[in-house]
ROMI-989251 format. One record per residue (C-alpha): residue number from 1; x, y, z; chain. Coordinates in pm, whole numbers, plus 32768, in hexadecimal, padded with zeros to 4 digits. Example, Ala and Ser with C-alpha at 12.3 -4.5 7.8 and 13.67 -1.06 7.14 Angstrom:
% residues 2
k | px | py | pz | c
1 | 84CE | 7E3E | 830C | A
2 | 8557 | 7F96 | 82CA | A
END
This chain:
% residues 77
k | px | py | pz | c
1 | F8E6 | CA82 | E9BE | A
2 | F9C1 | CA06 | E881 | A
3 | F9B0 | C89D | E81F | A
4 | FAF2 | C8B7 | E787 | A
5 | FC47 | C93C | E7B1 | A
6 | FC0C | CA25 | E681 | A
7 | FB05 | CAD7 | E6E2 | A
8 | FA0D | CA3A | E5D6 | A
9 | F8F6 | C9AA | E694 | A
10 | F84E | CA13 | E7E4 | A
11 | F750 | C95D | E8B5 | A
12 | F601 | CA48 | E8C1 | A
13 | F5BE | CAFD | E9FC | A
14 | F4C6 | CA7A | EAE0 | A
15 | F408 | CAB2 | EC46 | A
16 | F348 | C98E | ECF3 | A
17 | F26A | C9BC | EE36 | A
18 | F1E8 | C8E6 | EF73 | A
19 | F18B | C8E8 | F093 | A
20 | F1B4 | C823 | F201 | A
21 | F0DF | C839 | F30F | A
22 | F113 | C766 | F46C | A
23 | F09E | C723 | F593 | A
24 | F195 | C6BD | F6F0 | A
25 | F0F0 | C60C | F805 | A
26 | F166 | C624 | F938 | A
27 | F193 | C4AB | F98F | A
28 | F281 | C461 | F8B3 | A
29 | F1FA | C439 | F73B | A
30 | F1BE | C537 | F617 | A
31 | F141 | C540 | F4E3 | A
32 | F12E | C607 | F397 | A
33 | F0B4 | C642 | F22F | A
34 | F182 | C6BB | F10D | A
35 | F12A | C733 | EF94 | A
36 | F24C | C744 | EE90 | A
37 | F20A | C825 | ED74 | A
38 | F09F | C891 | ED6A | A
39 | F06D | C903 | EC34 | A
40 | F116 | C7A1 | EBB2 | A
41 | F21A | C842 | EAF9 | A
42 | F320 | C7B4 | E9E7 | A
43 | F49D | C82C | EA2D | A
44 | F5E3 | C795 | EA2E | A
45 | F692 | C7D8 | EB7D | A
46 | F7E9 | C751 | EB1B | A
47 | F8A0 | C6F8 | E9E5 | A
48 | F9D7 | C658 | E95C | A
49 | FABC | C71C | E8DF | A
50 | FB9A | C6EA | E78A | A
51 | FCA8 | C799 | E6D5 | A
52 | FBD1 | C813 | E5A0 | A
53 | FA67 | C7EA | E541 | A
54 | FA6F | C89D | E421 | A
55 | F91E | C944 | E47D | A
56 | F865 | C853 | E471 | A
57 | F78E | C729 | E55D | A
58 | F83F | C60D | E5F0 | A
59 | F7EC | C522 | E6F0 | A
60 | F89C | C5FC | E811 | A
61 | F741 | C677 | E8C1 | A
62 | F6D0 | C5BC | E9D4 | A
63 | F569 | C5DA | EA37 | A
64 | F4E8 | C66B | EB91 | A
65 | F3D9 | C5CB | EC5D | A
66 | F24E | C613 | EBD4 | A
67 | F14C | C665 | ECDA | A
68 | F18B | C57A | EDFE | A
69 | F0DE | C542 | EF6C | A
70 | F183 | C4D7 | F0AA | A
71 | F0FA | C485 | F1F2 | A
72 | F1E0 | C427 | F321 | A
73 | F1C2 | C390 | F473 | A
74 | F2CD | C386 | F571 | A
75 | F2D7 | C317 | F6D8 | A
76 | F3CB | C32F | F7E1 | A
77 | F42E | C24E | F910 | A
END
C-alpha cells in the first residue's frame, strides 16, 4: 500500500502467523492459549498517509505487535 498520495512510498508486504487452541467445559467456564506471530516478525500493519514523500522515509509507519502470548480464562453464571 502507498504511504502517500503520489504514489512515492509503499509499506513492504508482510504475512504474520498464530495460533489458538481452547478448551469449553461444560459447566460453564473455558479457557484458551494464543500465539501472535511465530516467527516474531517486523512489519508495519498501518500507516499515515501524506500528500508527498518525495520517496523517501518519514515517520508514517507504525509498528505491528512482535511475538506475543495470551492465555484466557472465562467463566459463566
Amino acid at each position: 500500500a502507498f504511504v502517500d498520495h503520489a504514489n512515492t512510498i509503499s509499506a513492504d508486504d508482510y504475512a504474520v502467523f498464530g495460533f489458538r487452541v481452547g478448551y469449553k467445559a461444560r459447566k460453564g467456564w473455558s479457557a484458551f492459549i494464543e500465539v501472535r506471530n511465530l516467527s516474531d516478525q517486523t512489519y508495519a500493519p498501518t500507516t499515515g498517509v501524506v500528500a508527498n514523500a518525495n520517496g523517501s522515509d518519514s515517520r508514517q509507519y507504525s509498528p505491528g505487535e512482535g511475538r506475543a502470548f495470551y492465555l484466557g480464562v472465562e467463566t459463566t453464571w
